[in-house]
C-alpha positions as CSV (number, residue, x, y, z in Angstrom):
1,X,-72.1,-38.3,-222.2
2,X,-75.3,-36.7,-221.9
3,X,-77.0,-33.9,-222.7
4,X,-77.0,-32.7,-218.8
5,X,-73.1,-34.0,-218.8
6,X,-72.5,-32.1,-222.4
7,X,-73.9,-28.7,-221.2
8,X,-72.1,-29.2,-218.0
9,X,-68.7,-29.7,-220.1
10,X,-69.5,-26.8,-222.3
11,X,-69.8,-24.4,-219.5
12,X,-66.6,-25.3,-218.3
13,X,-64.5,-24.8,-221.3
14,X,-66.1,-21.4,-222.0
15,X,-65.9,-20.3,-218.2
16,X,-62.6,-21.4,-218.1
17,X,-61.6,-19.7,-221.5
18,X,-63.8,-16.6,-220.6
19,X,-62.0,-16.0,-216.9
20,X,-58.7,-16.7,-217.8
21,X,-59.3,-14.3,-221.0
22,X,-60.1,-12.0,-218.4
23,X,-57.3,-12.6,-216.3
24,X,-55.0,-11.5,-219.5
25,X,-56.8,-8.4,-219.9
26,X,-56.6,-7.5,-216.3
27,X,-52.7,-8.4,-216.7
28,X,-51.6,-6.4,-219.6
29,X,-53.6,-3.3,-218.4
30,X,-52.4,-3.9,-215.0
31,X,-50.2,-0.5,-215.1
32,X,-53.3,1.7,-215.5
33,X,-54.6,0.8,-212.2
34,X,-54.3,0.3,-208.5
35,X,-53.1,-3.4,-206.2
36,X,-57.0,-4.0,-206.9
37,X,-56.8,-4.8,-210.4
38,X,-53.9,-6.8,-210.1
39,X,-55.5,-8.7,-207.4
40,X,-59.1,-9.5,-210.0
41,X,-56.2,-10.7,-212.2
42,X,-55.3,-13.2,-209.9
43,X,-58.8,-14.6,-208.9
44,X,-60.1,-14.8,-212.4
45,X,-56.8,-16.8,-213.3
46,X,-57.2,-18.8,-210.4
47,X,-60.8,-19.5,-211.4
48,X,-59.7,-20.1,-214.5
49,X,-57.3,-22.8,-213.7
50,X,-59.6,-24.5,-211.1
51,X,-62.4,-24.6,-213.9
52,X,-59.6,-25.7,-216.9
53,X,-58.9,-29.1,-214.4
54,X,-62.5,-29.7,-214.2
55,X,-63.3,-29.4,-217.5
56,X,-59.8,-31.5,-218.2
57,X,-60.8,-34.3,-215.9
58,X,-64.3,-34.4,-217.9
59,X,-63.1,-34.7,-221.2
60,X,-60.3,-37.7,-219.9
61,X,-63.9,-39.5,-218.9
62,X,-64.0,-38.7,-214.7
63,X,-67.6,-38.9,-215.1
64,X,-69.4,-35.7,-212.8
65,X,-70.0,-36.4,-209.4
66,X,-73.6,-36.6,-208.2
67,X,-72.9,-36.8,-204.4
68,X,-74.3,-33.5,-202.4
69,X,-72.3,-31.7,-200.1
70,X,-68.7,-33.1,-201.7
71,X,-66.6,-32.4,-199.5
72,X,-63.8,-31.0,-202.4
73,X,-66.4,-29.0,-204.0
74,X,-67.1,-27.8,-200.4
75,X,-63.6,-26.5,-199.9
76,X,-62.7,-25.3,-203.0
77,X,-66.0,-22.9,-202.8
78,X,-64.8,-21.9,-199.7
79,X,-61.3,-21.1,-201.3
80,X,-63.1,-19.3,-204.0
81,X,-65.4,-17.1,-202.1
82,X,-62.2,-15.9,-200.2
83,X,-60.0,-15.2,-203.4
84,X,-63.5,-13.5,-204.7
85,X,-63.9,-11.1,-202.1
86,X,-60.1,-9.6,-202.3
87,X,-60.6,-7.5,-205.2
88,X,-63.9,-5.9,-203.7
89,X,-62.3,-5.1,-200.0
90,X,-59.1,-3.3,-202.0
91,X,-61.4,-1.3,-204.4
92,X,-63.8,-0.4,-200.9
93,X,-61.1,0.4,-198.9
94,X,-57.5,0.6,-200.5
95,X,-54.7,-0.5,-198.4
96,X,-56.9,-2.1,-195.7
97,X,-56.2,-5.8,-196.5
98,X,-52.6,-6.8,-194.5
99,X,-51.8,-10.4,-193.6
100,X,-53.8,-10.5,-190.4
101,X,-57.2,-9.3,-192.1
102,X,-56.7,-11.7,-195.2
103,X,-55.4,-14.6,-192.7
104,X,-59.2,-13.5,-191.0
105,X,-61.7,-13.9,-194.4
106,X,-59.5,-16.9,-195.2
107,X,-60.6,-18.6,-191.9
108,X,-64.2,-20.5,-192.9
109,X,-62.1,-22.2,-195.6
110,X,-58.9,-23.0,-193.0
111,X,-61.3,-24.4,-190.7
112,X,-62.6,-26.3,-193.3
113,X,-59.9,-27.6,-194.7
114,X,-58.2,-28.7,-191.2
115,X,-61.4,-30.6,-190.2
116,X,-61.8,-32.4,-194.0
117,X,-58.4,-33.6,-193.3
118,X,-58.8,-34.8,-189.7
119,X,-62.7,-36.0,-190.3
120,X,-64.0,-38.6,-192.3
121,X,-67.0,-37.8,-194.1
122,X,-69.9,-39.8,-195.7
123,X,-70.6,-39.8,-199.1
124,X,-74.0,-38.4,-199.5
125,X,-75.5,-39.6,-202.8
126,X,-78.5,-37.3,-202.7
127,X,-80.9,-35.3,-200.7
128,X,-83.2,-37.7,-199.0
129,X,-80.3,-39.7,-198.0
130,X,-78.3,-36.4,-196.5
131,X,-81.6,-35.5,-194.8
132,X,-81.9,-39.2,-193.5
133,X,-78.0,-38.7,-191.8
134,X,-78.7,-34.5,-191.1
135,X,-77.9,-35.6,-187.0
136,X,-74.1,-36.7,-187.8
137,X,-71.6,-34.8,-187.2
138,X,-70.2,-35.2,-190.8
139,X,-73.1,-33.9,-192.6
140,X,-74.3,-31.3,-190.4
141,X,-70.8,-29.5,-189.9
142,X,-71.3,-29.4,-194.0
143,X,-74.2,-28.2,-193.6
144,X,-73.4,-25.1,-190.8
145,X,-70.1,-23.9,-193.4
146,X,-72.7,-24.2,-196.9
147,X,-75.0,-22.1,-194.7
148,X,-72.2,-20.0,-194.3
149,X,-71.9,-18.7,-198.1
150,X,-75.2,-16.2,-198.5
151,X,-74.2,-14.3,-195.0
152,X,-70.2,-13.7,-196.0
153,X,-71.6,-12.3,-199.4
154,X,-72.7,-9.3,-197.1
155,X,-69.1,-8.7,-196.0
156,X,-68.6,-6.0,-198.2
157,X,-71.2,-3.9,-196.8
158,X,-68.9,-4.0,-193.1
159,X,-65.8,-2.9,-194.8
160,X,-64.9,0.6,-193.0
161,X,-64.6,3.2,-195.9
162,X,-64.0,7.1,-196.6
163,X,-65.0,8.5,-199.7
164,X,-62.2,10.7,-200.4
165,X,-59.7,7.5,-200.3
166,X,-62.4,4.9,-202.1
167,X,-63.4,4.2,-205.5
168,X,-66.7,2.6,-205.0
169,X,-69.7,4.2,-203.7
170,X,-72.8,2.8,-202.3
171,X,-74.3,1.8,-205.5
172,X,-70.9,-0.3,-206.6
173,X,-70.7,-2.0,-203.4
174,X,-74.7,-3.0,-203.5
175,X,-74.2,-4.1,-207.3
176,X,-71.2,-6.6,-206.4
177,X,-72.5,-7.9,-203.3
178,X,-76.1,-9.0,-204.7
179,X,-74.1,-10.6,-207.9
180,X,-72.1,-12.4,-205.6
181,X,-75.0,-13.7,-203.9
182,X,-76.9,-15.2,-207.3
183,X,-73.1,-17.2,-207.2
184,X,-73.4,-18.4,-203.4
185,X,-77.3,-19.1,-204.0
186,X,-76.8,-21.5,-207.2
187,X,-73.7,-22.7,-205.6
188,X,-75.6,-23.6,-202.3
189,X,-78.3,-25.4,-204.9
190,X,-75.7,-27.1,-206.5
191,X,-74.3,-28.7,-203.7
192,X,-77.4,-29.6,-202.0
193,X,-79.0,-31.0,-205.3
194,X,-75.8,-32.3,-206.9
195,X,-78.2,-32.2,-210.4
196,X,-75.9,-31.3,-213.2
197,X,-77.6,-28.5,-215.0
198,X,-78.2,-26.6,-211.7
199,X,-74.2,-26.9,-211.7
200,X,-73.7,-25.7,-215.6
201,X,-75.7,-22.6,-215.1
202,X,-73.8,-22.0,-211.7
203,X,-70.5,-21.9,-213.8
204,X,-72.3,-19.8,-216.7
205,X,-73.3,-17.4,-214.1
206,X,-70.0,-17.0,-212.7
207,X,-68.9,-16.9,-216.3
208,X,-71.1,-13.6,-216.7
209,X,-70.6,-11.9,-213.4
210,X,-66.5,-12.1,-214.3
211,X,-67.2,-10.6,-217.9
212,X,-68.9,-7.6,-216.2
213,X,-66.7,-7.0,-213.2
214,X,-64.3,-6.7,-215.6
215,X,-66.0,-4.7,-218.1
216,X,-66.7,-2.1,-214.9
217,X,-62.5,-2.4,-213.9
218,X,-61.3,-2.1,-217.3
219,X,-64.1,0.9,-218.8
220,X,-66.0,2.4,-215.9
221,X,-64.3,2.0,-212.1
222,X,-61.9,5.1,-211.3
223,X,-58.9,4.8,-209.4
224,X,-58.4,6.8,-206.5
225,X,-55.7,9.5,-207.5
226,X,-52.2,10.3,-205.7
227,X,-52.7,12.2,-202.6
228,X,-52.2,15.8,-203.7
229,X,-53.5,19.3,-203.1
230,X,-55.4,20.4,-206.4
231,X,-54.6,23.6,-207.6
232,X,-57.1,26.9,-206.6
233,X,-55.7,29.7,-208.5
234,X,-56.4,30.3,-212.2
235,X,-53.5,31.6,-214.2
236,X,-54.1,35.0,-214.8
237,X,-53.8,34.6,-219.1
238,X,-56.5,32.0,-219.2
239,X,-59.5,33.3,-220.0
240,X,-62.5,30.9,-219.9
241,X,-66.0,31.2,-218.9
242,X,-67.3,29.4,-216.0
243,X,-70.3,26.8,-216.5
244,X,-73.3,29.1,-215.9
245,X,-75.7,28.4,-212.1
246,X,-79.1,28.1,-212.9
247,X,-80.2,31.4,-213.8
248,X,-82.8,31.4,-210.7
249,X,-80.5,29.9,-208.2
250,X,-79.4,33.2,-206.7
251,X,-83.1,34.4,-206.4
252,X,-84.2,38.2,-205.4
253,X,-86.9,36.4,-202.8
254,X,-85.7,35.6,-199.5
255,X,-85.7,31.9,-199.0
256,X,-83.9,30.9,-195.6
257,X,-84.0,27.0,-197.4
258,X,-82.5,27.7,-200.1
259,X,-80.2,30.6,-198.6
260,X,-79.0,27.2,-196.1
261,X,-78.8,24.8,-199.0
262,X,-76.9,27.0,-201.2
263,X,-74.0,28.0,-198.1
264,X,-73.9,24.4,-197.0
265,X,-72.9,24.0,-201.0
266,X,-70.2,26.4,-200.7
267,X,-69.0,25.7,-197.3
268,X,-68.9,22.4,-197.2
269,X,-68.9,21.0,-200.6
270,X,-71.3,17.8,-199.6
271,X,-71.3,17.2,-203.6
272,X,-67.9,15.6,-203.1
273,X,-69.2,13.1,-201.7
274,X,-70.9,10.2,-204.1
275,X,-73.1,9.2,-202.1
276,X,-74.9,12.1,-200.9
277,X,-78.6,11.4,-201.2
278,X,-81.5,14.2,-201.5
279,X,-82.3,12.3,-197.9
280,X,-79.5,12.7,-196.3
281,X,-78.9,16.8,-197.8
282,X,-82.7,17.2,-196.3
283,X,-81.8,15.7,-193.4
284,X,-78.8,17.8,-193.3
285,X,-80.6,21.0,-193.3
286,X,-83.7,19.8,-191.1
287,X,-86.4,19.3,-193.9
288,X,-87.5,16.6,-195.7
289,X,-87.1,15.2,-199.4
290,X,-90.4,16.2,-200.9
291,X,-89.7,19.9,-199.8
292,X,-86.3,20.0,-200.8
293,X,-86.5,18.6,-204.6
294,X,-89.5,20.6,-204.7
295,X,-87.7,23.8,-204.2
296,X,-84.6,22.3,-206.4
297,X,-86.9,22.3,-208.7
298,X,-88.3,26.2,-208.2
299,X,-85.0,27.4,-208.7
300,X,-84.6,25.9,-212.3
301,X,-83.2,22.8,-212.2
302,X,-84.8,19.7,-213.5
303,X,-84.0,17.4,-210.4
304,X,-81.6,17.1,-207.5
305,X,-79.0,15.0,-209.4
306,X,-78.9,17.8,-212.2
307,X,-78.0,20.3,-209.2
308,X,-75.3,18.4,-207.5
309,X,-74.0,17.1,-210.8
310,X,-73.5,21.2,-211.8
311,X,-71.7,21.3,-208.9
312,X,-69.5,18.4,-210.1
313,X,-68.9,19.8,-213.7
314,X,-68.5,23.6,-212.5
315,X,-65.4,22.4,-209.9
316,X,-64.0,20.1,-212.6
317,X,-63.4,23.2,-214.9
318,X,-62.1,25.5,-212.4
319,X,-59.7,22.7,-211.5
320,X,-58.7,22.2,-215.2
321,X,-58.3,26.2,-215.7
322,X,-56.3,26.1,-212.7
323,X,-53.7,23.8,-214.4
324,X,-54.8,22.2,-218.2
325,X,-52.3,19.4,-217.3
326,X,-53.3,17.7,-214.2
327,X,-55.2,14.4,-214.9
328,X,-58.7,14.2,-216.3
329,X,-59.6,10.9,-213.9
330,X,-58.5,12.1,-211.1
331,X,-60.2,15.7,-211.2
332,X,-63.2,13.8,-212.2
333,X,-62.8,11.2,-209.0
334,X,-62.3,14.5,-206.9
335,X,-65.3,16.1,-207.6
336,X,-67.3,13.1,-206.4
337,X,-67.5,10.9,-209.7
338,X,-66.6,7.2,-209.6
339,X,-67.7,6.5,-212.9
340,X,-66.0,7.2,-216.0
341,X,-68.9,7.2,-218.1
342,X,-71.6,9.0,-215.7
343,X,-68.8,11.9,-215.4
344,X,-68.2,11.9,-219.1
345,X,-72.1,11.9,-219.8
346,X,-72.8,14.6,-217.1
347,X,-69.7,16.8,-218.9
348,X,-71.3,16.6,-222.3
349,X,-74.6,17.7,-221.0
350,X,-73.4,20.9,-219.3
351,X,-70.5,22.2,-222.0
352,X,-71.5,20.3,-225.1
353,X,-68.1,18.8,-226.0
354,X,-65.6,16.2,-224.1
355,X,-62.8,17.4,-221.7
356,X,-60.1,16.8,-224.2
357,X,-62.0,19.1,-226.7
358,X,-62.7,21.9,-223.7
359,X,-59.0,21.5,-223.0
360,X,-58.0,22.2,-227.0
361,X,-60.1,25.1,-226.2
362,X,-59.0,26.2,-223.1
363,X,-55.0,26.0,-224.9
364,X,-56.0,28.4,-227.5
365,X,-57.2,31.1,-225.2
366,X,-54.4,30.5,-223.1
C-alpha cells in the first residue's frame, strides 16, 4: 500500500469512526430535540456504514479504484447528497418533508440508478481518456448528473420558511449550504480526477463538516417550541425590575425617525424576527442604513444589534416574570434567538448573571 493508498485508508477509518460516533450522540440525545435530529442520526449512521465497507474492503486488499466517473461512486454520491439534505429541509421548515417531496429530492439519484442498471457504461481510466469518449452517451449522461452536485447544494435556499415555525435563520441556512458545497466541489474533483489523495481529503472534509453540524445540533441550534400563547400578565407579588431602555431613547427632542422606529418596535415587534437586517428596518421606515445606525447610535446605543438585542433580553424577562416556570429555550427562541449561545451571551451582557441565576432571584422576591 502506499502512502496515497495509506492516507486514503486512514481517512476512512476515522470518518467512519467519527460519523458513526456522531450518529450515537445524535441517538441518545434524540429526546431533547425535534424529527430533525433524529433524521442527522440517520445520515451520519448511514455515512458511517457506507464509509466502514469501504474502508473494510481496503484493508481485505480491494485495491482503490482509479477509474473517473465510477459509476457506484456516482450513485452512491447521489444517495448521499439526498440523505444529506434531510436534516437541513426539517430544521428550515419543520413538517414540510412528506413522501411526495422526499420521493422529489430523491429523484437525480432514482434516475440514476434506473439508467446504471439499464445502461452499460465504459470504464473511464482517466481524464484524457474520458475527454477523448465525452460524445458517448455513457460518459456524457455522467457527466450532466456530476454537474448536477454544486447546483442541488443551493436547494436549501428555495425551501419556503416562516420564522415563527423555523429554527434556522439566514445565517444557518448560508453556513450549511456553502459547507455542503466544499463536499460537492471535492467530490466533483474526486470523481473527475480519480487521484487518491484528492479522495482522502474529500472524506476528511466530510469528516469535519459532520463533527460541526453536530456540534451546532447538539450545543447551539434551538428547537422550535410547542405552539402556545406566552403568558402577558405579571403576577401581582413578583416584584422585579425591568431591564433599563437606553436612557436617551425616549428623548425630549422631536424626532419623527426615531418617534417611527421606536412605534414600529412596539407595534410590531420586527425584533422577533432573526433576520431582521438594519436594511431591511431602514427600508421599512423609508430611510436608509447609514441614517438609521447613525441615529441608533445618537440615542445611546453602541450599534443596531445592541438595540434589537435589548429588545430581545427586555421581552425574555417580562415573559419569565409572567410565569418563572415556562421553558428557558423556548422564551429565548420566541423573542427571535436561534442560538443558544448568542442568547446566553446577549443575557449576560444586559443583567450580568445567567437566566437560571435571574430566576433564583426572581423566586426570592416572589
Amino acid at each position: 500500500m502506499g502512502i496515497a493508498e495509506n492516507i486514503l485508508f486512514q481517512s476512512l477509518c476515522l470518518t467512519a469512526f467519527g460519523t458513526l460516533l456522531c450518529s450515537l450522540l445524535l441517538y441518545l440525545r434524540r429526546g431533547y430535540g425535534d424529527r430533525s435530529r433524529r433524521l442527522l442520526g440517520w445520515c451520519f449512521a448511514f455515512c458511517g456504514v457506507v464509509v466502514a465497507l469501504r474502508a473494510w474492503m481496503g484493508s481485505a486488499g480491494c485495491p482503490v479504484s482509479g477509474e473517473v466517473l465510477l459509476p457506484t461512486d456516482l450513485d452512491s454520491g447521489l444517495l448521499t447528497l439526498f440523505v444529506f439534505f434531510l436534516y437541513p429541509i426539517e430544521v428550515i421548515h419543520p413538517g414540510w418533508l412528506d413522501a411526495r417531496r422526499t420521493a422529489v429530492i430523491a429523484l437525480p439519484w432514482i434516475a440514476f440508478s434506473l439508467l446504471w442498471v439499464f445502461t452499460p457504461f465504459r470504464p473511464l481510466a482517466s481524464f484524457s481518456e474520458m475527454t477523448m469518449y465525452a460524445g458517448e452517451f455513457n460518459v456524457w449522461i455522467r457527466l450532466v448528473f456530476l454537474a448536477m452536485f454544486v447546483p442541488l447544494c443551493f436547494v436549501l435556499l428555495y425551501i419556503p420558511r416562516n420564522y415563527r415555525k423555523s429554527s434556522a435563520d439566514n445565517r444557518w441556512i448560508s453556513l450549511y449550504t456553502v459547507g455542503t458545497q466544499g463536499i460537492a466541489v471535492l467530490y466533483l474533483l474526486s470523481m473527475l480526477t480519480g487521484d487518491t489523495l484528492v479522495n482522502a481529503v474529500h472524506i476528511a472534509y466530510c469528516m469535519g463538516f459532520c463533527l460541526v453540524v453536530t456540534y451546532q445540533e447538539l450545543f447551539l441550534r434551538m428547537r422550535v417550541p410547542a405552539e402556545e400563547e406566552l403568558p402577558q400578565t405579571m403576577p401581582a407579588t413578583v416584584q422585579m425590575p425591568e431591564i433599563p431602555l437606553c436612557p436617551t431613547e425616549h428623548s425630549s427632542e422631536p424626532n419623527p425617525l426615531w418617534d417611527a422606529l421606536l412605534r414600529l418596535m412596539d407595534e410590531e415587534e420586527p425584533w422577533r424576527n432573526p433576520d431582521l437586517s438594519l436594511e431591511t428596518l431602514a427600508a421599512r421606515l423609508a430611510s436608509n442604513r447609514t441614517t438609521l445606525a447613525r441615529l441608533i447610535r445618537q440615542h445611546g446605543y453602541e450599534n443596531y444589534r445592541h438595540f434589537i438585542s435589548r429588545r430581545r433580553i427586555g421581552e425574555f424577562l417580562k415573559a419569565l416574570r409572567a410565569d418563572p416556570r415556562i421553558s428557558i429555550q423556548d422564551t429565548f427562541f420566541r423573542v427571535g434567538f436561534r442560538s443558544k449561545i448568542t442568547a446566553l451571551r446577549y443575557f449576560r451582557r444586559e443583567t450580568g448573571t445567567t437566566p437560571s441565576d435571574w430566576l433564583r432571584r426572581l423566586s426570592k422576591r416572589g
